[in-house]
mmCIF file of the N, C-alpha and C atoms, coordinates in Angstrom:
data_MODEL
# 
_entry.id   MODEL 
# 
loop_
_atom_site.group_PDB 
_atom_site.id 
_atom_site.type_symbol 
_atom_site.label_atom_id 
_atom_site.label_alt_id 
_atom_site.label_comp_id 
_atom_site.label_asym_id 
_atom_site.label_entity_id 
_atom_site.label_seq_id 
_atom_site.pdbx_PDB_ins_code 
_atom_site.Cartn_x 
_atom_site.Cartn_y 
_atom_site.Cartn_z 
_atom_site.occupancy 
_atom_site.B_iso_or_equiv 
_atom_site.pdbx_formal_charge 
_atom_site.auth_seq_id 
_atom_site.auth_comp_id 
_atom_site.auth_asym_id 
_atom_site.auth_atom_id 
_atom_site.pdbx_PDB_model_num 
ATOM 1   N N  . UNK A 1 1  ? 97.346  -18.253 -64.247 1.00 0.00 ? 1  UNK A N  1 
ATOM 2   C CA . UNK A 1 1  ? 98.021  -19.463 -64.694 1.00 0.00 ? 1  UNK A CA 1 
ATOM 3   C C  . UNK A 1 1  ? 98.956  -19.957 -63.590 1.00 0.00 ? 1  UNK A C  1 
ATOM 4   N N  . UNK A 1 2  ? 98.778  -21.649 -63.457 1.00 0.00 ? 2  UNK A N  1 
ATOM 5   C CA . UNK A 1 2  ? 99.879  -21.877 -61.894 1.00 0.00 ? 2  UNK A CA 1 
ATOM 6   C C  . UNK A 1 2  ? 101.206 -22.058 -62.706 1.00 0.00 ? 2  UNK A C  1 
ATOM 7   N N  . UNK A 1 3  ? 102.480 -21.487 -62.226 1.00 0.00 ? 3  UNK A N  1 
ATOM 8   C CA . UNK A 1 3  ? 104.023 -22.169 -62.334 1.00 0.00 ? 3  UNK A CA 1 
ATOM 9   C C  . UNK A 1 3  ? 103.950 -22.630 -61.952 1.00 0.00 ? 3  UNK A C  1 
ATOM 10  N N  . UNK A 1 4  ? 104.943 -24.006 -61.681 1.00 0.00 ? 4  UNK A N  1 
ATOM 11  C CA . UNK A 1 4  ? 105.665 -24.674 -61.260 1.00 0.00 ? 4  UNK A CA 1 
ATOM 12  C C  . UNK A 1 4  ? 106.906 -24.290 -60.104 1.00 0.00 ? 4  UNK A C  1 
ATOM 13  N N  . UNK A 1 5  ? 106.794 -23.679 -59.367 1.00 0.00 ? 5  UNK A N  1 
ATOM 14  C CA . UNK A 1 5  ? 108.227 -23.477 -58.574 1.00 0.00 ? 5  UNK A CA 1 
ATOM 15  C C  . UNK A 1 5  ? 109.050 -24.459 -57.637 1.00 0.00 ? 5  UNK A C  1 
ATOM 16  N N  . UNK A 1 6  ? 110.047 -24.596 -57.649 1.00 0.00 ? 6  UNK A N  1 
ATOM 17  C CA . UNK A 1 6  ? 110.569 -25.582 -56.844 1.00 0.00 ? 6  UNK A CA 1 
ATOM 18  C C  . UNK A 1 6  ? 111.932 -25.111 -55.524 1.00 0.00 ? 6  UNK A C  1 
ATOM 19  N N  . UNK A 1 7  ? 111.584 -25.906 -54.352 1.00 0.00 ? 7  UNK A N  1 
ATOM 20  C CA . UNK A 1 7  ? 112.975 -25.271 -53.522 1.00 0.00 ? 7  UNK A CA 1 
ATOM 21  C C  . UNK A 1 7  ? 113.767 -26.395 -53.892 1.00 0.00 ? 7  UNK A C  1 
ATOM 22  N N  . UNK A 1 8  ? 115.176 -26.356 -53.846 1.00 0.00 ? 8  UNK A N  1 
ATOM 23  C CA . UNK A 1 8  ? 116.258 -27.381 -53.709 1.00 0.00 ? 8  UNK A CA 1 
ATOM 24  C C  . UNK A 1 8  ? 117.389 -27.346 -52.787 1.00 0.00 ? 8  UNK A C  1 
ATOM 25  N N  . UNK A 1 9  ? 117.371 -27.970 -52.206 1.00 0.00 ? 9  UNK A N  1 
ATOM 26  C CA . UNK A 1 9  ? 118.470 -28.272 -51.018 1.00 0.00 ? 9  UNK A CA 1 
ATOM 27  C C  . UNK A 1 9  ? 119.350 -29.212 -51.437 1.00 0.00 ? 9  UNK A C  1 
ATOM 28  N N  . UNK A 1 10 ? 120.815 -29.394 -51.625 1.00 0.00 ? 10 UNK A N  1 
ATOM 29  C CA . UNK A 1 10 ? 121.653 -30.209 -51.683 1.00 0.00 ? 10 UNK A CA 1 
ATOM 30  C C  . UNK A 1 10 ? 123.018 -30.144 -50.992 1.00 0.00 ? 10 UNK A C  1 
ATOM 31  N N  . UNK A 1 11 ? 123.915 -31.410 -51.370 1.00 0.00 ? 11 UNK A N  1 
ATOM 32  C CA . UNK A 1 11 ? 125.286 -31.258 -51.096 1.00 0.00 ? 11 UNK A CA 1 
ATOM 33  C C  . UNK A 1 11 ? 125.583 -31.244 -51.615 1.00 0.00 ? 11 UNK A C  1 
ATOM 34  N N  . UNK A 1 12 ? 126.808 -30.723 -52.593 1.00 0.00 ? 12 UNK A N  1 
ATOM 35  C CA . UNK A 1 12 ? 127.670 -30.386 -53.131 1.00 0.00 ? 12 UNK A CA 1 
ATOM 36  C C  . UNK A 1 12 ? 129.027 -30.633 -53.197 1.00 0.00 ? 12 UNK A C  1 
ATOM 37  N N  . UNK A 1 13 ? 129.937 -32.038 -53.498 1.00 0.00 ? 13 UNK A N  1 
ATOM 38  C CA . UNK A 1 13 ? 130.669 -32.261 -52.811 1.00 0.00 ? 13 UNK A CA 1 
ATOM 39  C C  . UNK A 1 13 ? 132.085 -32.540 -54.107 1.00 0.00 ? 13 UNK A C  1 
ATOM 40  N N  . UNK A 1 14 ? 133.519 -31.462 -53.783 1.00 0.00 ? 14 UNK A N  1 
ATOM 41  C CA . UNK A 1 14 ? 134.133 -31.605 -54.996 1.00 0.00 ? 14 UNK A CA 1 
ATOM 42  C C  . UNK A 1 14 ? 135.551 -30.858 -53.771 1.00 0.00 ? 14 UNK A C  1 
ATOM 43  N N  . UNK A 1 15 ? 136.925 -31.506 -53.586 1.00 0.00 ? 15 UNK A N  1 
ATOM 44  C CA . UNK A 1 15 ? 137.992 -31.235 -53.365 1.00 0.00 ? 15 UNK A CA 1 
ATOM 45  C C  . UNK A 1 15 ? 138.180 -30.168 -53.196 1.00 0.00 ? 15 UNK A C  1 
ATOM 46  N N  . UNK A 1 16 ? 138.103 -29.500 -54.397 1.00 0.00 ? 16 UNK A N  1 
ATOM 47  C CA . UNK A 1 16 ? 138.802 -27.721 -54.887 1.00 0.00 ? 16 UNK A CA 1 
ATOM 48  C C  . UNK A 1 16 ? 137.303 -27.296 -55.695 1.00 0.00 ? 16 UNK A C  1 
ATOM 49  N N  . UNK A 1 17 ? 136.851 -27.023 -54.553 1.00 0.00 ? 17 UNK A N  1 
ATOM 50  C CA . UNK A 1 17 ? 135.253 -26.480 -55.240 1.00 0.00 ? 17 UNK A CA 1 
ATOM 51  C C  . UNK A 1 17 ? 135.454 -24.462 -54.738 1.00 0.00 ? 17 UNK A C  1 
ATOM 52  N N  . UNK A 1 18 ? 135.172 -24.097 -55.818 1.00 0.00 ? 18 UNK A N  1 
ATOM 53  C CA . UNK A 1 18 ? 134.913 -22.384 -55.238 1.00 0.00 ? 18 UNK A CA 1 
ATOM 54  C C  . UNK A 1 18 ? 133.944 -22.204 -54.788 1.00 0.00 ? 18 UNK A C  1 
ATOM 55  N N  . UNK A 1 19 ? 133.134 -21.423 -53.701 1.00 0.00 ? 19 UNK A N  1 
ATOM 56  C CA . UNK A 1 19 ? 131.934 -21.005 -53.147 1.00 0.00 ? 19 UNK A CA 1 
ATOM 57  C C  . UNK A 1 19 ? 131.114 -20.129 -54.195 1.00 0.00 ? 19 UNK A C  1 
ATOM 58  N N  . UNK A 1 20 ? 131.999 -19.266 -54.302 1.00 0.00 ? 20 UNK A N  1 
ATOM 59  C CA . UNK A 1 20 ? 131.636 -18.045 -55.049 1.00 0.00 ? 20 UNK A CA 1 
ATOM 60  C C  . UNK A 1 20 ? 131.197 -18.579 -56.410 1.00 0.00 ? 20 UNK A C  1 
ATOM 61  N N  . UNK A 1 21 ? 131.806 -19.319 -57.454 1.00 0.00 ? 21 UNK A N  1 
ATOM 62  C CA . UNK A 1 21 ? 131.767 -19.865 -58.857 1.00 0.00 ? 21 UNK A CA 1 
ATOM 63  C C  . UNK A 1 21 ? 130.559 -20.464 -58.866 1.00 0.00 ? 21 UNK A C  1 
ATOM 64  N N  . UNK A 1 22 ? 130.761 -21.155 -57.978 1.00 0.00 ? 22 UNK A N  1 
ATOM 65  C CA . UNK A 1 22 ? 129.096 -22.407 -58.023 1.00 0.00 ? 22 UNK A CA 1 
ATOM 66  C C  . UNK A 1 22 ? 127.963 -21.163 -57.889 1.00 0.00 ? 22 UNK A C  1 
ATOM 67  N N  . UNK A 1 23 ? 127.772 -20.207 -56.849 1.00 0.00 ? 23 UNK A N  1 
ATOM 68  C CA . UNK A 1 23 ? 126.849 -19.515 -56.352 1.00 0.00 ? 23 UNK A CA 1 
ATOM 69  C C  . UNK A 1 23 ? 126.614 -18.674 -57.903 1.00 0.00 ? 23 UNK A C  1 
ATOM 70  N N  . UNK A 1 24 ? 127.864 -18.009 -58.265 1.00 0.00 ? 24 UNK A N  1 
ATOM 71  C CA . UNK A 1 24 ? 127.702 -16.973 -59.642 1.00 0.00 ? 24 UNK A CA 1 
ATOM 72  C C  . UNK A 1 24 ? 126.832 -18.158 -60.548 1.00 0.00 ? 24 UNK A C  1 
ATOM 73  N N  . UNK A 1 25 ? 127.535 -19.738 -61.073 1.00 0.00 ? 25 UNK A N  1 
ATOM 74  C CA . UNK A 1 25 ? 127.340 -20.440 -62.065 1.00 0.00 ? 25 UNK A CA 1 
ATOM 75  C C  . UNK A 1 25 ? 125.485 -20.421 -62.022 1.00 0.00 ? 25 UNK A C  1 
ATOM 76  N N  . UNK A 1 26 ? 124.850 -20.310 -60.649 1.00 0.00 ? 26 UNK A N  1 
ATOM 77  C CA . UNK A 1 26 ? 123.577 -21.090 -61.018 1.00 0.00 ? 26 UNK A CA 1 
ATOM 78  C C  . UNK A 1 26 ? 122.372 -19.974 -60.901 1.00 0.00 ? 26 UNK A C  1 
ATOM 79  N N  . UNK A 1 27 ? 122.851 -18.402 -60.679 1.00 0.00 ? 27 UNK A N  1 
ATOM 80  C CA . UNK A 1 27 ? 121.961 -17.285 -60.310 1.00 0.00 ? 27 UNK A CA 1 
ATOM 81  C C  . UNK A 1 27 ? 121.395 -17.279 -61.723 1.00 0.00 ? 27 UNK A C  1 
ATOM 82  N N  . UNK A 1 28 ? 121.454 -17.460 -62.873 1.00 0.00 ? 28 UNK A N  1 
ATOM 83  C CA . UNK A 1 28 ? 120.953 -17.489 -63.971 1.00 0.00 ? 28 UNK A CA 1 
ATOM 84  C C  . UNK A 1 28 ? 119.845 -18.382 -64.042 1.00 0.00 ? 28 UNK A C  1 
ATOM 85  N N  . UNK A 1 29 ? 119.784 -18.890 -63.017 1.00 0.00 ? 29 UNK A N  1 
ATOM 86  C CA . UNK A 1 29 ? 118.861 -20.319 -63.012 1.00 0.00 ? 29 UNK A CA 1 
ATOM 87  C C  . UNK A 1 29 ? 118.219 -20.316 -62.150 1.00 0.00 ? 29 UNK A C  1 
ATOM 88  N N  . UNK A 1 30 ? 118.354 -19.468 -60.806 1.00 0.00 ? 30 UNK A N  1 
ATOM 89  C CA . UNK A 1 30 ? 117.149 -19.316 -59.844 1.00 0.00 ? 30 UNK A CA 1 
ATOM 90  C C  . UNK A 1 30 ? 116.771 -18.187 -58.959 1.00 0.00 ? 30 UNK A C  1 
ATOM 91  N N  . UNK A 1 31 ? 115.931 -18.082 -57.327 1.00 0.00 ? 31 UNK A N  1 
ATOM 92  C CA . UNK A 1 31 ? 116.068 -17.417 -56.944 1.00 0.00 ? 31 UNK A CA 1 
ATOM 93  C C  . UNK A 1 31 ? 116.515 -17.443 -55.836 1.00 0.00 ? 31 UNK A C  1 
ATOM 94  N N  . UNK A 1 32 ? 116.903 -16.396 -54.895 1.00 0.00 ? 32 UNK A N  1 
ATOM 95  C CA . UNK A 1 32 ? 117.582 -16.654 -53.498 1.00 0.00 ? 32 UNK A CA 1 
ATOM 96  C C  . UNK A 1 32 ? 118.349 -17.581 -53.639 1.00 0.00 ? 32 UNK A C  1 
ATOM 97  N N  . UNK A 1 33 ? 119.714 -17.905 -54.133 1.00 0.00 ? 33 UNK A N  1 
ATOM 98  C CA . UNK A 1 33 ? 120.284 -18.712 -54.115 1.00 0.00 ? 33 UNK A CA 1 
ATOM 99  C C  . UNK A 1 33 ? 121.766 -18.626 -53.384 1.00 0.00 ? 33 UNK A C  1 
ATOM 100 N N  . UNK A 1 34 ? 121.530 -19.557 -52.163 1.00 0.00 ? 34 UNK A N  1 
ATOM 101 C CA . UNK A 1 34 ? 122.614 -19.678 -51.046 1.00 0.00 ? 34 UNK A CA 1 
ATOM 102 C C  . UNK A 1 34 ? 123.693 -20.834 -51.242 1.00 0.00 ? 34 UNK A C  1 
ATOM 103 N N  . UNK A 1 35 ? 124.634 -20.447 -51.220 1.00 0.00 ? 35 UNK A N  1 
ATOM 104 C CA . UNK A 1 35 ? 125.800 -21.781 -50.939 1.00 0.00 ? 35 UNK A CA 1 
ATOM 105 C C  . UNK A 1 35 ? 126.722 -21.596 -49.862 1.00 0.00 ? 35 UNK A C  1 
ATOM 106 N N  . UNK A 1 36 ? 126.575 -21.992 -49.206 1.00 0.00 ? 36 UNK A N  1 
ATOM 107 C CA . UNK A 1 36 ? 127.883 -21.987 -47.866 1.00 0.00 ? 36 UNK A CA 1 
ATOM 108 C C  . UNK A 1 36 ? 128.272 -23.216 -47.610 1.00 0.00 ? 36 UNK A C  1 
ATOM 109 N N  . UNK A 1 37 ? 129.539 -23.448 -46.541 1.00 0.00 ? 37 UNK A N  1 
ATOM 110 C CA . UNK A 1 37 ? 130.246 -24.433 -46.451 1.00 0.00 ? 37 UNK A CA 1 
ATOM 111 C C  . UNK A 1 37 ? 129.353 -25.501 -45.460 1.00 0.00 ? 37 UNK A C  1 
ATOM 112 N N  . UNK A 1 38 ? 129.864 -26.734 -46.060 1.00 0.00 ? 38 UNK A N  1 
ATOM 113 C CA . UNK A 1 38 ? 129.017 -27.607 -45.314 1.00 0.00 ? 38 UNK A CA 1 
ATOM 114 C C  . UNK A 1 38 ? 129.691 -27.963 -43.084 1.00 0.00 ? 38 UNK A C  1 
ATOM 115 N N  . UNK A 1 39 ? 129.578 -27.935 -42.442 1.00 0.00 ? 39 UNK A N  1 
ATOM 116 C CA . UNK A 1 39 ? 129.746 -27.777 -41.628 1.00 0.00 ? 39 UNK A CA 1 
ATOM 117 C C  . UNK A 1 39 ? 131.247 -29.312 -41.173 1.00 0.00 ? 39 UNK A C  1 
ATOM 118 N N  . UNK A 1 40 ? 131.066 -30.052 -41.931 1.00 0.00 ? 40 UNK A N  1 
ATOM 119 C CA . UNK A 1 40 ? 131.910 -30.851 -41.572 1.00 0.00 ? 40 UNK A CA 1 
ATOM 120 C C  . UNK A 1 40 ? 133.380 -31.025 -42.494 1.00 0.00 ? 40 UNK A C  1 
ATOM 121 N N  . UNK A 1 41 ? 134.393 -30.357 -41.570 1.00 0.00 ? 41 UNK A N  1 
ATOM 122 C CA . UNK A 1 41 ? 135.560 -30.260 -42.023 1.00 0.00 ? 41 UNK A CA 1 
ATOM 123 C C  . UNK A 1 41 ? 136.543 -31.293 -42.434 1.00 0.00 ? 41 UNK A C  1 
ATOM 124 N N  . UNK A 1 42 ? 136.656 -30.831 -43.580 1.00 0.00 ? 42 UNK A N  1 
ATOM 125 C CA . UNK A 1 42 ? 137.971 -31.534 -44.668 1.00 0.00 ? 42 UNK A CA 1 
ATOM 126 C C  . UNK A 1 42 ? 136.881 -32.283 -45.458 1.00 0.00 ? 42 UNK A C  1 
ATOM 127 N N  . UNK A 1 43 ? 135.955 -32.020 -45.588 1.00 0.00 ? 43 UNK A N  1 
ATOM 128 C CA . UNK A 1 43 ? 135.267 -32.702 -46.498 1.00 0.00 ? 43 UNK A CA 1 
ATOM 129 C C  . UNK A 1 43 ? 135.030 -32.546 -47.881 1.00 0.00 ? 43 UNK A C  1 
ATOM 130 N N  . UNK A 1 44 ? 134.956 -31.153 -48.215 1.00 0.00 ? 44 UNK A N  1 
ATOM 131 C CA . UNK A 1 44 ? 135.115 -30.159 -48.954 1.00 0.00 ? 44 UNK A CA 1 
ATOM 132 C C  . UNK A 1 44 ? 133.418 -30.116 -49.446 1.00 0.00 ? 44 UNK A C  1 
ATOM 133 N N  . UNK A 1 45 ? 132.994 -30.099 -48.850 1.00 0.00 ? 45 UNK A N  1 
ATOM 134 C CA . UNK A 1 45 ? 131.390 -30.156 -49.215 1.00 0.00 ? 45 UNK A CA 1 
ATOM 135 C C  . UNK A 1 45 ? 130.789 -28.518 -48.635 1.00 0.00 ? 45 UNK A C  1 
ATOM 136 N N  . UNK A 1 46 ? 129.957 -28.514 -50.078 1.00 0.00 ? 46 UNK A N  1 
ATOM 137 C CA . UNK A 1 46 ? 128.726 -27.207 -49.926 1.00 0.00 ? 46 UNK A CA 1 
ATOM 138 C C  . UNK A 1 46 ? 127.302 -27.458 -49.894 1.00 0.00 ? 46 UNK A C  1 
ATOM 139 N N  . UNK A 1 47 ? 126.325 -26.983 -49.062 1.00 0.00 ? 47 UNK A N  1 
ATOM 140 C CA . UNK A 1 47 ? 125.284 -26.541 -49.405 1.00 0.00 ? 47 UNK A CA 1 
ATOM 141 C C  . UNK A 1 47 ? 124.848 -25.801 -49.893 1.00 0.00 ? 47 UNK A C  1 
ATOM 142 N N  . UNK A 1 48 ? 124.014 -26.439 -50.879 1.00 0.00 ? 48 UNK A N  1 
ATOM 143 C CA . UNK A 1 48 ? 123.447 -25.401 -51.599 1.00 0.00 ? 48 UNK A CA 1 
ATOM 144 C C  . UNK A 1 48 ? 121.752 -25.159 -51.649 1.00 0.00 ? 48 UNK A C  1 
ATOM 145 N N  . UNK A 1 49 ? 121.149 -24.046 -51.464 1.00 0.00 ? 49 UNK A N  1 
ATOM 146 C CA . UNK A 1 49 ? 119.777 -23.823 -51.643 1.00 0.00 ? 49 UNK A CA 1 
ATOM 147 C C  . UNK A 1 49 ? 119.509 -22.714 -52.684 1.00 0.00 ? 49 UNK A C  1 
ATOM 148 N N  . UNK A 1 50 ? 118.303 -23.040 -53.520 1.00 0.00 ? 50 UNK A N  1 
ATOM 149 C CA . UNK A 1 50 ? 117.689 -22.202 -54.217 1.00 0.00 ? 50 UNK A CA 1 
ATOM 150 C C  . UNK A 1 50 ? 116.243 -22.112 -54.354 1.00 0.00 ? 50 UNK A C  1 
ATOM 151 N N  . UNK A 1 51 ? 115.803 -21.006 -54.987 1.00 0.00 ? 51 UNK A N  1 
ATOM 152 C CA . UNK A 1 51 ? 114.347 -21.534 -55.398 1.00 0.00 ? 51 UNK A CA 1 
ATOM 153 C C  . UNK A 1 51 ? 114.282 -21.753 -57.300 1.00 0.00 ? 51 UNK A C  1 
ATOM 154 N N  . UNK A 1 52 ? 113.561 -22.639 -58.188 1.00 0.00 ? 52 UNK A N  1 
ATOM 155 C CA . UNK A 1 52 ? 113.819 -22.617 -59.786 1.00 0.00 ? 52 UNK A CA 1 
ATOM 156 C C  . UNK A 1 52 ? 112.823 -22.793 -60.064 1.00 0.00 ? 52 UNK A C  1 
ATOM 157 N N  . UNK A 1 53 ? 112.792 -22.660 -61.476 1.00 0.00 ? 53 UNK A N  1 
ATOM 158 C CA . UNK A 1 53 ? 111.866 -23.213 -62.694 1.00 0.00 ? 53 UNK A CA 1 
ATOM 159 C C  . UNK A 1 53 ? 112.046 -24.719 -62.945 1.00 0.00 ? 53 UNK A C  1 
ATOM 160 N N  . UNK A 1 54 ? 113.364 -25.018 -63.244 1.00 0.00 ? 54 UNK A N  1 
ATOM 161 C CA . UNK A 1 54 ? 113.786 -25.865 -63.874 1.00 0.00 ? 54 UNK A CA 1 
ATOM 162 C C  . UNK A 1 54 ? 115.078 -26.278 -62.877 1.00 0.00 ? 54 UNK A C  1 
ATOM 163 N N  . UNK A 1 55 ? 114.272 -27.730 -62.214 1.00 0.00 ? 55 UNK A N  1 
ATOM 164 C CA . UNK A 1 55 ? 115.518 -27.966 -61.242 1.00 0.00 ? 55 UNK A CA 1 
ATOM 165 C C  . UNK A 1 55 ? 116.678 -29.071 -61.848 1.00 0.00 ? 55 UNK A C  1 
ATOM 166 N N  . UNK A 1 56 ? 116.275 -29.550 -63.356 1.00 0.00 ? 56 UNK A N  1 
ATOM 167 C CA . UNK A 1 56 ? 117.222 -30.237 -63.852 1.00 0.00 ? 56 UNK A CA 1 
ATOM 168 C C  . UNK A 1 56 ? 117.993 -29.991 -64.512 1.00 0.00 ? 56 UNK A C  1 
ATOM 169 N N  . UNK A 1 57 ? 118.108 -28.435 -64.954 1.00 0.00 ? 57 UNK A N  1 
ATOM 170 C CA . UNK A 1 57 ? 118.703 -27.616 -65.157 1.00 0.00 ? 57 UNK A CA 1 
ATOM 171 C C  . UNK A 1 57 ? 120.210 -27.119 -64.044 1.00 0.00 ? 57 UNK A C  1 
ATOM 172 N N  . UNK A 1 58 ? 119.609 -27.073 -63.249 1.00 0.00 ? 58 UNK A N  1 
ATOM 173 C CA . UNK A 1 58 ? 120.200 -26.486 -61.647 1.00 0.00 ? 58 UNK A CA 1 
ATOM 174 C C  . UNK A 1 58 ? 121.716 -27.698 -61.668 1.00 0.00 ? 58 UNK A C  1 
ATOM 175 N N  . UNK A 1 59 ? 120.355 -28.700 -61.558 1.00 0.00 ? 59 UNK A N  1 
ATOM 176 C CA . UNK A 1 59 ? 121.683 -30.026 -61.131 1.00 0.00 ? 59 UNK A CA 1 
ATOM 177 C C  . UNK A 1 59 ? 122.920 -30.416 -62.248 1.00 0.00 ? 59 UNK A C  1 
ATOM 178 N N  . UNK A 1 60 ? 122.463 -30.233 -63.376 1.00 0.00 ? 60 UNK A N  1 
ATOM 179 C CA . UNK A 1 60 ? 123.370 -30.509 -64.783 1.00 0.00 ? 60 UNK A CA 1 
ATOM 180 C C  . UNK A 1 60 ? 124.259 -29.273 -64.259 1.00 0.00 ? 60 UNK A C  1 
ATOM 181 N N  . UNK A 1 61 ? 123.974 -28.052 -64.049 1.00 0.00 ? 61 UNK A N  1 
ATOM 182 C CA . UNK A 1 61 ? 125.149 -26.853 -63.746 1.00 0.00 ? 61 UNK A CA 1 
ATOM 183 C C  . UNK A 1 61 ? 125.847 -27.618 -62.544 1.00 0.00 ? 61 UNK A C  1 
ATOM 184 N N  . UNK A 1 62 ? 125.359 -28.057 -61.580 1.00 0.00 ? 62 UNK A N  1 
ATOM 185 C CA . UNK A 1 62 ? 126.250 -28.044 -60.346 1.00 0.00 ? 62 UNK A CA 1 
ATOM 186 C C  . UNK A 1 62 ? 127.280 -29.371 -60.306 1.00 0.00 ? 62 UNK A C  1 
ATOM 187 N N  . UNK A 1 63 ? 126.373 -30.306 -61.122 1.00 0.00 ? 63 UNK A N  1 
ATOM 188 C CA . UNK A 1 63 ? 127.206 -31.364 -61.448 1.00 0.00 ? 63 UNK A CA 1 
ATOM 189 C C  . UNK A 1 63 ? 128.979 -31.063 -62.167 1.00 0.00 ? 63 UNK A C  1 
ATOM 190 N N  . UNK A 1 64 ? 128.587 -30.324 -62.809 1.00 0.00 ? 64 UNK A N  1 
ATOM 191 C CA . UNK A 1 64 ? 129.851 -29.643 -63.190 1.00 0.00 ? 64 UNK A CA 1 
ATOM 192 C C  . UNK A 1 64 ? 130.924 -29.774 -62.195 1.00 0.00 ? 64 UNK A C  1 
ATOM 193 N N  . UNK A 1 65 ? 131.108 -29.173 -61.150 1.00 0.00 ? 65 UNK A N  1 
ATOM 194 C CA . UNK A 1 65 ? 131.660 -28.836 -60.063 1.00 0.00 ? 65 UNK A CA 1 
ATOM 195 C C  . UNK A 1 65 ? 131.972 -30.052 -59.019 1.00 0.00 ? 65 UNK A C  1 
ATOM 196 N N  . UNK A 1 66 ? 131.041 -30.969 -59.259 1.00 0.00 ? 66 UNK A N  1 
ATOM 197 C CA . UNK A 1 66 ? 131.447 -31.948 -58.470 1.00 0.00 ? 66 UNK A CA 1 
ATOM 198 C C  . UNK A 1 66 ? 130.262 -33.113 -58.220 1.00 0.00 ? 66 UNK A C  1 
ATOM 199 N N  . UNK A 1 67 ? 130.222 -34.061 -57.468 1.00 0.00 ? 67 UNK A N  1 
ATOM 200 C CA . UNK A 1 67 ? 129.285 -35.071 -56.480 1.00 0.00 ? 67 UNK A CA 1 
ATOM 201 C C  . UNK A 1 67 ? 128.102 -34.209 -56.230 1.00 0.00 ? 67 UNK A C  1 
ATOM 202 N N  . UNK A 1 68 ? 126.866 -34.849 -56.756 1.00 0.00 ? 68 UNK A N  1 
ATOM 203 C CA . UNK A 1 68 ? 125.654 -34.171 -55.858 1.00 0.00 ? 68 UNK A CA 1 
ATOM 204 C C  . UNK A 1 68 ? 125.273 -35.023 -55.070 1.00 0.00 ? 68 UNK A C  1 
ATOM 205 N N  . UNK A 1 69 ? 124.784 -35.083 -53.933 1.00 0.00 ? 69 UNK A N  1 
ATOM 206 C CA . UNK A 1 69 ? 124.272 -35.451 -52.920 1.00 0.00 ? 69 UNK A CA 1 
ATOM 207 C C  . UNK A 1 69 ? 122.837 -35.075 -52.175 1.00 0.00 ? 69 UNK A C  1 
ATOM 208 N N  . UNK A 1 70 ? 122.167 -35.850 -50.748 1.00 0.00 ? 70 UNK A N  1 
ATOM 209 C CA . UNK A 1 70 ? 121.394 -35.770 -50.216 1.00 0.00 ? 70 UNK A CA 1 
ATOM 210 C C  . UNK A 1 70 ? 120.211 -34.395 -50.846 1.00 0.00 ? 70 UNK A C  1 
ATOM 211 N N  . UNK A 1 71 ? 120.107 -34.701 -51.476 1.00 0.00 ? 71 UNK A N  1 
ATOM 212 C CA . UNK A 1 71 ? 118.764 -34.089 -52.665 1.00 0.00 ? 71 UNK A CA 1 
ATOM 213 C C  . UNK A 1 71 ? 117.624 -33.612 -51.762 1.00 0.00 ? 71 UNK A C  1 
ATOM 214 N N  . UNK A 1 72 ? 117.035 -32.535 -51.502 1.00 0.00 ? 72 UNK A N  1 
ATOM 215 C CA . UNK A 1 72 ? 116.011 -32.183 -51.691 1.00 0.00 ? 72 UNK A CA 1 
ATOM 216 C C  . UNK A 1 72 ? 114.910 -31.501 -52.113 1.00 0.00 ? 72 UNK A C  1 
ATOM 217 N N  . UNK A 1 73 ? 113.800 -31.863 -52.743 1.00 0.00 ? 73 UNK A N  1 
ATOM 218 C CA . UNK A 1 73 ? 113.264 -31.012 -53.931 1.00 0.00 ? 73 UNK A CA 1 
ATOM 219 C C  . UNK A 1 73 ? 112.001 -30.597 -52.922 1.00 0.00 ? 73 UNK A C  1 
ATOM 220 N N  . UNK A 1 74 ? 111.597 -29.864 -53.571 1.00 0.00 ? 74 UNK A N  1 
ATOM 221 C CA . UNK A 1 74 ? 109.853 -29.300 -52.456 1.00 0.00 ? 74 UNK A CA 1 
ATOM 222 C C  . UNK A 1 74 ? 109.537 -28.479 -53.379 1.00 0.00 ? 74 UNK A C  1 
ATOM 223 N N  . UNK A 1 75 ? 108.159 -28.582 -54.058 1.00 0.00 ? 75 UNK A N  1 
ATOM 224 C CA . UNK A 1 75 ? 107.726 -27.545 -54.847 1.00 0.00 ? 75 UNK A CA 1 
ATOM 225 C C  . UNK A 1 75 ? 106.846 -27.037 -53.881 1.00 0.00 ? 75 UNK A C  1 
ATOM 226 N N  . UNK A 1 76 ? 106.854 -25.597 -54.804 1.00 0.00 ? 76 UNK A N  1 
ATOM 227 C CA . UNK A 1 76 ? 106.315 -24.200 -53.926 1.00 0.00 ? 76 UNK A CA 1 
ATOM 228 C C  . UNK A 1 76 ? 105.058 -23.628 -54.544 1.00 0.00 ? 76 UNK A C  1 
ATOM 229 N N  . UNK A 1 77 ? 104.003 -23.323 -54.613 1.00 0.00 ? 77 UNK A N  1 
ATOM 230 C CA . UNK A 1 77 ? 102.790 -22.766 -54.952 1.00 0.00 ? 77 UNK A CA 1 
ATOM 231 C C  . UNK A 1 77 ? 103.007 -21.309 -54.717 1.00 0.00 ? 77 UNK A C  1 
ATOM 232 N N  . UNK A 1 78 ? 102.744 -20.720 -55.971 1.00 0.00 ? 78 UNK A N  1 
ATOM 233 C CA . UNK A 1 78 ? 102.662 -19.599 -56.506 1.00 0.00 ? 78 UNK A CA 1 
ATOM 234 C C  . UNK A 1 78 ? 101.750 -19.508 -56.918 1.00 0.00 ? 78 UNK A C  1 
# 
């Protein structure tokens, strides 16, 4: 039977955002899931990557936290 898998790449962008919170908030929801700081300072922006099931899921969690941004989705064959 094929899944559906999807990668997601985004920005993440919120003042007083935790690294750690966002990363804990969305492991329930995917796999390999990376967040580090976005490279341009005082911005307060994260990247974030994962792999999911359900990437509208993903975004409703991260929205939480702040601005989503520059989106990218890529599904994966399994």
């Amino acid at each position: 039977m094929f899944i559906k898998k999807y990668s997601l790449e985004f920005i993440l962008n919120s003042k007083n955002i935790n690294q750690e919170e966002v990363k804990k908030s969305l492991l329930d929801f995917g796999e390999k899931v990376e967040v580090v700081d976005d490279p341009v300072p005082g911005e307060g922006n994260l990247k974030v990557h994962l792999e999911t099931l359900d990437p509208a899921t993903v975004f409703d969690v991260s929205a939480q936290f702040g601005r989503i941004g520059s989106i990218r989705v890529n599904e994966i064959q399994t």
